[in-house]
N, C-alpha and C positions, 0 to 999 in steps of 0.2 A: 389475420386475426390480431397480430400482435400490436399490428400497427394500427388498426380500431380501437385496441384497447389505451391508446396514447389518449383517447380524449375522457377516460375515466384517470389515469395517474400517467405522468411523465417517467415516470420509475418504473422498468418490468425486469424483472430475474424471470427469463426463457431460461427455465432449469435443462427442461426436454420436450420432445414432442409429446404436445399431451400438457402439459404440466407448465406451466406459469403464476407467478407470485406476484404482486402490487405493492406497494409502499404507498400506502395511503395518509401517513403521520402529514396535519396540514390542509388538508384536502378537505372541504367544506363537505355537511351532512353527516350520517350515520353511517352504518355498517349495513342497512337494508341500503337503505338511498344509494349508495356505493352500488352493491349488486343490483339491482332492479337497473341502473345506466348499464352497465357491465354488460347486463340481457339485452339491454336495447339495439346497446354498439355490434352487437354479436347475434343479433337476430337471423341476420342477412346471409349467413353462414349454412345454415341448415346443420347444423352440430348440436350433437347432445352434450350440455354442459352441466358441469354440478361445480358449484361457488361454494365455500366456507369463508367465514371472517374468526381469523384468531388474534391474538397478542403478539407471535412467531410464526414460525413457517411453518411446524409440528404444529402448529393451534390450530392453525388456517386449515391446511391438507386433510388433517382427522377431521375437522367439522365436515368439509365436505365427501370427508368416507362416509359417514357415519349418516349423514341427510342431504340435500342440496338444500342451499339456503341457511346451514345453520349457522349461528353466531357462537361462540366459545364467548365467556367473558374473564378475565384476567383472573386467574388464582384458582382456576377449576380443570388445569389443563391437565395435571398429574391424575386426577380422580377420574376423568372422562376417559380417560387414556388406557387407562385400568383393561377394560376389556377387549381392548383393541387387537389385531394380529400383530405378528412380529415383522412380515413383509409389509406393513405402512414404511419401517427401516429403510426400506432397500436393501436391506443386508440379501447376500449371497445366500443363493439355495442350502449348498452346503451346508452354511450356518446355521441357519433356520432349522436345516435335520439336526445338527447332532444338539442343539440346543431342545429341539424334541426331546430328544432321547431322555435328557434331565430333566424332562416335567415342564421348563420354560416355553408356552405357547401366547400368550400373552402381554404385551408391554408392562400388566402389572406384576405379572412374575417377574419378568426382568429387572422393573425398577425395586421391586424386594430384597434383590441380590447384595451382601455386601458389597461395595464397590472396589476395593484392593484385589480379595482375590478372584472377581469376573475379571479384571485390567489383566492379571498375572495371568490367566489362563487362556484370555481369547486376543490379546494382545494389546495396542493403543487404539485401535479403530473402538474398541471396546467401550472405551472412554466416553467413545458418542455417543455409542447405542445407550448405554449409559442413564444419562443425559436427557438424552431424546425421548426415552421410555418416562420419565419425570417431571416432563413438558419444559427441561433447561434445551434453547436452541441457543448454540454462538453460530452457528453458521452466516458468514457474513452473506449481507444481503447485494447482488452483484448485477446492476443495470447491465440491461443489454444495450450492445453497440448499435448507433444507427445506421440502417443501408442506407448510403446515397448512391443513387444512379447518374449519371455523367454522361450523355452521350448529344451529338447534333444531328441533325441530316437535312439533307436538299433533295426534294423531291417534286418532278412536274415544273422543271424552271427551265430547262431546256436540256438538249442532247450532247452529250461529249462525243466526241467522233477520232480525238487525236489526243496520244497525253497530256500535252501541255493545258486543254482544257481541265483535265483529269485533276492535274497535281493544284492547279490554281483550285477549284474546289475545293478538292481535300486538305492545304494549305488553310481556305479560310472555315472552315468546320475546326482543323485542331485548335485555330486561333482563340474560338469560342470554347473547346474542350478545357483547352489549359486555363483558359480565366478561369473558368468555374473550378479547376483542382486550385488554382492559387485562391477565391473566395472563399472556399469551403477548409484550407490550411491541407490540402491532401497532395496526394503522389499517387502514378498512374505504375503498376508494375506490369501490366500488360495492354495491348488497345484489339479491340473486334471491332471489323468494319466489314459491311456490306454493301455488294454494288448491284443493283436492278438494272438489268439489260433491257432494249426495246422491243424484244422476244420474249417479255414475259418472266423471264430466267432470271435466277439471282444464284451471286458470288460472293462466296462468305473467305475473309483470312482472319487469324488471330498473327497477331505479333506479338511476343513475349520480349520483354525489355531486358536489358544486361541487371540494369536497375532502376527502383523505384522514381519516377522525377514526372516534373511539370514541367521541363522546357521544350517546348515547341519544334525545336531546329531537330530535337535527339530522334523526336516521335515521328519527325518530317521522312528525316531519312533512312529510318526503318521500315517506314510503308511502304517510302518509295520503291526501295530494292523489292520488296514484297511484290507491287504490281509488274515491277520492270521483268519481272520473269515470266508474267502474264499473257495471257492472249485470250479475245475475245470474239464472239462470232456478231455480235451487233452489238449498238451503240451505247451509250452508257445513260440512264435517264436519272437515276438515282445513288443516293450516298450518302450510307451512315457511319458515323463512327462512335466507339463506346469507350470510355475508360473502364477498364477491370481492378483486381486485385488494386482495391484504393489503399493508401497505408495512409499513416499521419506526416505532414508536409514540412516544408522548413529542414534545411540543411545543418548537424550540429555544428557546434562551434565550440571550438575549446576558449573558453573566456579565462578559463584561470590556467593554464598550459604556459610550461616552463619556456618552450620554446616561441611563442608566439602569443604571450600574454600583452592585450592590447587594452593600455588602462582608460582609451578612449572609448571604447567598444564596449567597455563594461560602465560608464559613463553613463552612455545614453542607455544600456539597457535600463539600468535603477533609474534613470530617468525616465523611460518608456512604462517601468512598474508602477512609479513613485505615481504617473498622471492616471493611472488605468484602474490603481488602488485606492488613490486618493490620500493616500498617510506615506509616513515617511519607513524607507525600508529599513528593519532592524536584523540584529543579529541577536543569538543565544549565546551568552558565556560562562561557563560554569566557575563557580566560586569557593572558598573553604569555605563551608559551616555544618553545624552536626544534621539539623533538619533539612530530611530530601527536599523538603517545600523548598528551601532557601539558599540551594547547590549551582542555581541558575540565575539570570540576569537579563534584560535586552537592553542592548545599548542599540545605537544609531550606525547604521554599516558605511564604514570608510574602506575606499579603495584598497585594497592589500598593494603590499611594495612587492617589486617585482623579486625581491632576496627571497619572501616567502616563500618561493616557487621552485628553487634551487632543485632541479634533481640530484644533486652530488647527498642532499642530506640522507642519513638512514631514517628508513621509514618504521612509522610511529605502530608500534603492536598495536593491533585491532583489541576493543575491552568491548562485554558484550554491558548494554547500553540499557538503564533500566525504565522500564515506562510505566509511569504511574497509571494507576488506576484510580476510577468512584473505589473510594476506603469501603468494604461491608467486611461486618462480623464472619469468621467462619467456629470452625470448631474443630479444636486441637487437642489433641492426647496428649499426655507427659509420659515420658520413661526416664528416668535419673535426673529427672529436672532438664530437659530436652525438648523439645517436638518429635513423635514419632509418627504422629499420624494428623494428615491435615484436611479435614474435608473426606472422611473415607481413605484419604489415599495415606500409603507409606512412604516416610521421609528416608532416603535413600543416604539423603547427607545433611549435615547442618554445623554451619558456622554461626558463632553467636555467642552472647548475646552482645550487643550496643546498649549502652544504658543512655539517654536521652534524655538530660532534663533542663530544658532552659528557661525563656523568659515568658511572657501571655503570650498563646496561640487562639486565637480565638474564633477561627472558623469553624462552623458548626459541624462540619461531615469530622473532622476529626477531633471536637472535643464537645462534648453538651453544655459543662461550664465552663466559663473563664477563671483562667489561673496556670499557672507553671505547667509546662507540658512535661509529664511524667513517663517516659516508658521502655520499655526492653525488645531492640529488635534484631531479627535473624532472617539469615539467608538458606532457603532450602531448595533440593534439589527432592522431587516428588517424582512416584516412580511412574507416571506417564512423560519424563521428561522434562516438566515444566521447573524452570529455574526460577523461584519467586522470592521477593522481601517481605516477611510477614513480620507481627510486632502485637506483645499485649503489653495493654494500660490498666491497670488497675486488674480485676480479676478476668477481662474478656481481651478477646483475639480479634486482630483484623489483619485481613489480605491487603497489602498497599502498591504492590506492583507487580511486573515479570520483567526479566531478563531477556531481550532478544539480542 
């Protein structure tokens, strides 16, 4: 089914049996037009389906609790949500009783709840349910990996009667296996192969490999010893082989390794990127200046010398690394002229302020008009964990990153 449904969206999150997502952003048509193909592809199944179309995963899923076919439309997901059970969550039985207990049966009792202390009392998972009850999903959206099958066989071409016929077949089937692990960039971590006797009868072996690989000669002589222990009661007419447990292909390489940094090898690969991208490969270099906006730089990437790579240096303390975000408003409590509470939650710690005022900034997400950029920013530490840089201008508040 999942694989029907590649010719409605190339993007599926298989969450679980039962249960799949679409990434439709792109995707020509509506939200009917999308389900009505969805039905089409999925006809042939004999499965009873119910589709929803939301905003999020929470939009989508409650549409289709709620009806088959419904459509959520963006900014309606909190109030639909309202009446909803609390098992739409997935949260743990458990949960769900002692959350009974306190009257909470409903996603809009849930979303009611202060949000500090529901986090204090059911813990950071909390956080989601949270969230989830309000129709906020960050849950990232997460393609599934594609099966490929890999396997050859010779059947109906004539009879093996002596090894030597044996191994020269199965010799030229792995020849065809491994191209297609090397077309497709993959490694073979195990092979099944079967061999159909002239009595009808069939012999199955699996070989599990030491390690994952595509080379030919490795998977040769593992079979080999496989059948050499063999015996059979008539002749051989058939034979297939499968690659199993595929992994991703290509052997590392240490390109920038103290001991074997090879400046021609990193050469052709920025060469190899430079014709595959089309532009020229850059690096990021961070800079002094007071705006996060202005902290970095791309310059054009030159070879590193091989001194860089010295392992005799002492190594550089890890700093955790801050990632901006889209700037949006939140909303912020004072206590002593502080942050104590950011978005519902409690500020656990806070360093600050930075005062910031330079020269025109004048992209719109962070300023509406043009003129000197004004403003006072701090670092908090928020009692689900989350380390962020927040910052007000003027009389309002905005989120501008997190810490990872």
């Amino acid at each position: 089914m999942l694989d029907a449904l590649d010719a409605v969206s190339p993007l599926i999150d298989d969450v679980r049996p039962g249960l799949a997502f679409l990434e439709m952003h792109g995707i020509a048509g509506d939200a009917r037009a999308w389900m009505m193909q969805a039905r089409r592809v999925l006809a042939g199944f004999g499965s009873v389906l119910r589709l929803g179309a939301g905003s999020n995963k929470i939009a989508a899923r409650a549409a289709a609790y709620v009806a088959d076919g419904s459509i959520w439309e963006p900014g309606s997901e909190c109030e639909l949500l309202a009446l909803l059970p609390l098992t739409l969550l997935d949260i743990e039985a458990e949960v769900v009783e002692r959350l009974a207990i306190l009257g909470i049966e409903r996603l809009g009792d849930l979303a009611a709840l202060p949000h500090g202390p529901f986090v204090r009392r059911f813990g950071t998972a909390a956080a989601r349910w949270h969230e989830l009850a309000r129709g906020i999903d960050r849950r990232p959206f997460v393609p599934r990996s594609r099966a490929v099958a890999i396997e050859a066989s010779i059947f109906g071409e004539g009879r093996a009667v002596d090894e030597a016929q044996v191994f020269f077949a199965l010799r030229m089937l792995l020849t065809r296996v491994c191209a297609d692990l090397e077309r497709c960039g993959k490694r073979a971590g195990a092979l099944h192969f079967s061999l159909e006797l002239e009595d009808a009868q069939t012999c199955t072996f699996d070989v599990p490999l030491a390690m994952p690989t595509a080379h030919e000669r490795t998977m040769f002589d593992m079979m080999r010893a496989k059948l050499e222990s063999a015996t059979f009661e008539s002749a051989i007419v058939g034979l297939r082989v499968q690659a199993r447990q595929l992994e991703e292909g290509g052997e590392a390489q240490a390109l920038f390794g103290a001991a074997d940094f090879d400046p021609q090898r990193v050469a052709v690969t920025i060469a190899r990127l430079e014709a595959m991208l089309g532009e020229s490969i850059a690096r990021a270099t961070t800079r002094e200046a007071h705006l996060l906006e202005e902290r970095f730089a791309y310059e054009l990437f030159e070879l590193p010398r091989k001194a860089m790579f010295d392992r005799t240096e002492a190594p550089h303390e890890l700093v955790p690394q801050l990632r901006l975000l889209e700037v949006r408003e939140i909303a912020v409590e004072l206590r002593a002229r502080e942050p104590a509470m950011v978005d519902g939650q409690a500020v656990m710690q806070c360093v600050g302020p930075w005062r910031i005022a330079e020269r025109s900034f004048t992209q719109p997400v962070l300023s509406q008009v043009e003129g000197p950029v004004t403003r006072d920013e701090y670092d908090v530490v928020l009692e689900d964990g989350t380390f962020a840089r927040i910052y007000r201008q003027n009389t309002h508040w905005y989120m501008r990153g997190v810490y990872e």
